[in-house]
C-alpha positions, 0 to 999 in steps of 0.5 A: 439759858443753854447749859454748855458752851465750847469746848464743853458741848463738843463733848456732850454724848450724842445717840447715833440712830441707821435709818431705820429708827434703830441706835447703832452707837454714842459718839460725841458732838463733835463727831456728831456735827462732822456726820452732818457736815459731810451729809452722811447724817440728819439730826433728829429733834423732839417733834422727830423732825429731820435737818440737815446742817443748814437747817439745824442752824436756822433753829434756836437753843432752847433751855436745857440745850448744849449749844456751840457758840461763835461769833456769828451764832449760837448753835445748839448740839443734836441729842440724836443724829440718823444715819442717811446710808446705814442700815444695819444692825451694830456689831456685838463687839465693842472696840476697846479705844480711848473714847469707850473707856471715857464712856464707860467711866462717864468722863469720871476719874476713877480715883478722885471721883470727879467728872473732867472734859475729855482734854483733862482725862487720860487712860491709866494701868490699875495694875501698871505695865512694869508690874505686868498689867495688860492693856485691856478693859478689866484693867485700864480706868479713866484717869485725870491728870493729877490722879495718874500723875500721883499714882505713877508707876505703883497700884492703887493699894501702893500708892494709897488710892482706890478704884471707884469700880471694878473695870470691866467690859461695858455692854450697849447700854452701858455706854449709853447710859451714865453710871446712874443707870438712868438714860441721859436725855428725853430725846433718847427715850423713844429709841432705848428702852432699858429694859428691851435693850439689854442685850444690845453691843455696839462697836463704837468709832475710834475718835 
């Protein structure tokens, strides 16, 4: 049976294709669906067919599938979404915002290692503001609730935790791919290539 229902499959990563065939970005189901909603994109499946929103829903959730469940349907998440009036390649900035640095941590809390929805996760200064830490990549991690709430105002070292990873600036790719390096879904394969797509950057929206 599908594997994620509300709100879990809203936060489910979606690759964000120009309509060239080309990934510009990741954005999350949610965005994803408001994208098809306003027609400013068509969702893609694994035969490279395009739906709109109407159309999507007519399809049914096979195994493996996020799905959105209401009371009047079951409604599956699109892995790839193509925009209809974009055609451009994406900016080599990355925009430094509460969603990316989710992406980058892939949604894990840098402290106790453990994987959350997007609603139980916050940003958290390594090095806090009142000891001088900047607001910046190399400086704020993914955080849950408990984490930032035991670390306070102290550093990882003073309060006796420590950092999964060193933060840094995430290339394209990292964005688009877990932490284990591998691409997430089979849908994505045709479209990025690990290796070729090195030296991609995307400038992902603000959520």
């Amino acid at each position: 049976m599908p594997t994620a229902a509300l709100p879990a499959a809203l936060e489910a990563r979606v690759l964000v294709l120009n309509r060239s065939f080309q990934p510009v970005a990741v954005t999350r189901a949610g965005r994803a669906f408001g994208l098809l909603c306003s027609g400013a994109a068509r969702a893609l499946d694994r035969e490279f067919r395009l739906f709109d929103l109407s159309s999507w829903q007519e399809l049914a959730a096979e195994v493996g599938d996020d799905v959105i469940r209401t009371p009047r349907m079951v409604l599956k998440v699109p892995r790839v979404v193509v925009l209809q009036a974009y055609d451009r390649m994406p900016k080599r900035q990355i925009r430094f915002s509460r969603q990316n640095v989710y992406l980058r941590d892939n949604f894990t809390c840098q402290y106790c290692g453990r994987q959350f929805a997007r609603a139980q996760l916050n940003l958290d200064h390594v090095v806090p503001r009142s000891q001088g830490g900047r607001t910046s990549w190399q400086n704020v991690v993914c955080s849950c609730v408990r984490c930032n709430l035991d670390k306070g105002g102290r550093t990882p070292a003073q309060a006796g935790l420590k950092l999964l990873s060193q933060p840094k600036r995430p290339s394209w790719t990292t964005l688009a791919q877990p932490s284990s390096g591998k691409v997430p879904y089979a849908e994505w394969l045709p479209f990025i290539d690990p290796v070729s797509a090195s030296y991609w950057n995307a400038e992902l929206e603000d959520e």
